[in-house]
N, C-alpha and C positions, 0 to 999 in steps of 0.2 A: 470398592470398585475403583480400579487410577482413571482418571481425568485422560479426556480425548485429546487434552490442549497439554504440552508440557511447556513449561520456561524455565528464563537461567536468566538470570541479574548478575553482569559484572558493572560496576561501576556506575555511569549513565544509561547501560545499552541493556536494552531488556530482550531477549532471543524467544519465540515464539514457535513452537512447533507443532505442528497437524501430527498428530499420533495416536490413527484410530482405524487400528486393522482391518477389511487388507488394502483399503486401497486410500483411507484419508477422506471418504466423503463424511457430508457433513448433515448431520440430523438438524430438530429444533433446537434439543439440549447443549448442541457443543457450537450453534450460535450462538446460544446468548453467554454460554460459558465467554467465549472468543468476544463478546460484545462488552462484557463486564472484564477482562482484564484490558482491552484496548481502550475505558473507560478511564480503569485507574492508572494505563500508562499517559493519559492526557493529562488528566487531574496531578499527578509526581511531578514536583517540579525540579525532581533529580533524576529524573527518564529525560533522556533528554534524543535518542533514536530507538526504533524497536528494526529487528531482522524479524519477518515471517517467510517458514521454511516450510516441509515435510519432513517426516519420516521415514527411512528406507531409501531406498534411491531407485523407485518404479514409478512411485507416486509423488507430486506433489500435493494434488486437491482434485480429484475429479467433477466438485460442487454438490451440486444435490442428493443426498441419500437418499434413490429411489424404492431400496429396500425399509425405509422406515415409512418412504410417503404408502406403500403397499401397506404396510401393517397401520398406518393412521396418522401418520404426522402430515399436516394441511400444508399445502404447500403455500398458501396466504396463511399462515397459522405465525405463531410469538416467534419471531427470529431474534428478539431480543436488543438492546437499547442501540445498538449499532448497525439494525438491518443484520440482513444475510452475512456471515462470516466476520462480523463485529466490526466494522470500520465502515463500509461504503457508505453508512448515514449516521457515521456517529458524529454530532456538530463539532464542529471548532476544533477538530482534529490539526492543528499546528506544528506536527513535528515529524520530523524526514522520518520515512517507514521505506527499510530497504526488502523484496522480496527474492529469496533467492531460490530459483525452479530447480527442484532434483530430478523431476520426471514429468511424466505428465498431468497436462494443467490444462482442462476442460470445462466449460461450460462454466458453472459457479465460482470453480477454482481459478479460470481464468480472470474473471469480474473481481474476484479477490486480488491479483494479483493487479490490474488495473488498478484497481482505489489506492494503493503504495505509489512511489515516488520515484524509486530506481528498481529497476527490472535484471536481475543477475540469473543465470542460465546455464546449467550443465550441458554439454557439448549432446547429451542424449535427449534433451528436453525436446517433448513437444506440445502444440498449440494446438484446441479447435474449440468452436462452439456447437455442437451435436445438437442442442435442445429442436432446430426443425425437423429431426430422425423422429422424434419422440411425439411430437404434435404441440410444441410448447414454444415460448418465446423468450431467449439471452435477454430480459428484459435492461439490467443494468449493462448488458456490451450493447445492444443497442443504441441508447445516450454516448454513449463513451470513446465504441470504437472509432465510430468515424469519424470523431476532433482528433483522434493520437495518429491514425495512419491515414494513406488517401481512401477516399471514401470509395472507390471501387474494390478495394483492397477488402476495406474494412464489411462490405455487400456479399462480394464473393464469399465470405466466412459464414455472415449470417444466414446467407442464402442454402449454401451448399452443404455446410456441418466440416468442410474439409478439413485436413491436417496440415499444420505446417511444423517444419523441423526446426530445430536454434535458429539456424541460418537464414532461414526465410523469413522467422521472424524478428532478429536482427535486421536485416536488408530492410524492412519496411518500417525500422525506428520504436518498435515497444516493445526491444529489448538492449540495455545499454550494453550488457557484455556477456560473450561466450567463454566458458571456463571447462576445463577436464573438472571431471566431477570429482575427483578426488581434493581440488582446488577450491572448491563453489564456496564452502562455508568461511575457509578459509581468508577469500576475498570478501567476505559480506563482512566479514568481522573488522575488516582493514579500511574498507569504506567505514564503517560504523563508528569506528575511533576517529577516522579524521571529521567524522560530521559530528563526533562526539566534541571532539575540541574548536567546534565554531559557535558562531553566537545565537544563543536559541530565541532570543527577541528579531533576529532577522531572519530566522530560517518561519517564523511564526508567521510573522509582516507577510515573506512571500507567498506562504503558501494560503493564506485568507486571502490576498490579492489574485493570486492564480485562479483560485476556485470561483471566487466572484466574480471575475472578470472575463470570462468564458461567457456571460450571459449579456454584455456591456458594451458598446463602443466604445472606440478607444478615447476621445474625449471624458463621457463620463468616467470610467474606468481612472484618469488620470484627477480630476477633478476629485474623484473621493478619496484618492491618497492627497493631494496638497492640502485639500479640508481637514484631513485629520477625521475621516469621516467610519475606516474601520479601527477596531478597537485596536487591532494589534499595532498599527501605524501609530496611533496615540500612543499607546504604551512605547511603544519604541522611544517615538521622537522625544520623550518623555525622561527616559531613563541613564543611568549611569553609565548602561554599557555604549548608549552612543559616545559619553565622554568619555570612555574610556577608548574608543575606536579613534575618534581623532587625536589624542595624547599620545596612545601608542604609535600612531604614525608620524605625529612631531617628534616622537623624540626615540624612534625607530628600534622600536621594542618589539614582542609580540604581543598583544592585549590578554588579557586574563578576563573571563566573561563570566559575569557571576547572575545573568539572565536577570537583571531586575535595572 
């Protein structure tokens, strides 16, 4: 039987894609499948960005496979080490994850595309959260939406189930860029190389700083970077690639980051 999840490894960038007819939703099995390779791209200390796509150009992720929860699969049931769509609670996830929308990206699939880092969009992409159609609760857009957009924004969605098209969701900032779909992957791959060749102890630092600091004032928040108080900051301030970042700037080179 082929696997619901396909990938491709060129160099550092691992490419991830929902490939599970017809439309990309996602059962228990092809969570945890998605949970355990987004595991081992943390764990790779030569993965250093992953793209997550879809298949086809209708769908990106619609979220929940309601035709599996009909046949048995619990909808509190094993979603597998990383939650729902292997990422939105896999710990210490450190490294830029760029998503790039083909189509449309609903309810689960959108909460997927939340837990990434850069948000890229086919020109035909749309946005909703439906789950109050159905009698249920966008439990992770809940949390989420309303820090990325305004919070009326982000209410209207929950409230209503509506759609919004690229454009509207661009306009309202949780998507960074509109592409001709023939372009989409394209552009995911060209972002991917240039985060490819930046320094993965800094991209690490900020995004353990980002995630914690959402719950934080800004004092504390500053306070346990000067302490050295998360691990990645320590690591960092620790490491060679910081001296390598200041040498190549004295002596106006490009740095070579060898993440340790």
């Amino acid at each position: 039987m082929d696997s619901p999840i396909r990938t491709r490894r060129v160099g550092g960038i691992l490419e991830v894609t929902i490939d599970r007819p017809k439309a990309n939703a996602i059962d228990l099995v092809t969570s945890r499948i998605m949970g355990k390779i987004f595991q081992d791209f943390r764990d790779d200390p030569e993965l250093r960005v992953a793209i997550v796509t879809g298949a086809g150009e209708k769908f990106f992720c619609p979220g929940w496979d309601l035709k599996a929860a009909a046949a048995g699969d619990a909808v509190d049931g094993d979603y597998g080490v990383g939650g729902f769509g292997g990422m939105q609670e896999l710990r210490d996830l450190n490294k830029p994850i760029i998503a790039a929308i083909n189509g449309i990206c609903c309810g689960g699939g959108l909460e997927i595309a939340l837990s990434t880092d850069l948000i890229l969009a086919a020109e035909h992409a749309t946005f909703a959260l439906p789950e109050i159609r159905s009698g249920t609760v966008a439990d992770a857009a809940s949390i989420k939406l309303p820090k990325r957009i305004p919070y009326h924004i982000a209410m209207d969605m929950l409230l209503t189930g509506r759609w919004l098209d690229a454009q509207e969701a661009h306009r309202w900032g949780f998507v960074n860029e509109i592409l001709p779909a023939e372009g989409l992957m394209d552009r995911a791959w060209e972002l991917a190389r240039l985060l490819e060749s930046g320094p993965p102890l800094v991209y690490a630092a900020i995004k353990e700083i980002v995630r914690d600091a959402e719950g934080l004032d800004f004092p504390t928040a500053m306070n346990k970077i000067t302490k050295r108080q998360y691990r990645s900051v320590d690591v960092l301030y620790s490491s060679e690639d910081q001296l390598e970042g200041a040498r190549a700037f004295a002596e106006k080179r490009d740095p070579v980051w060898k993440g340790k």
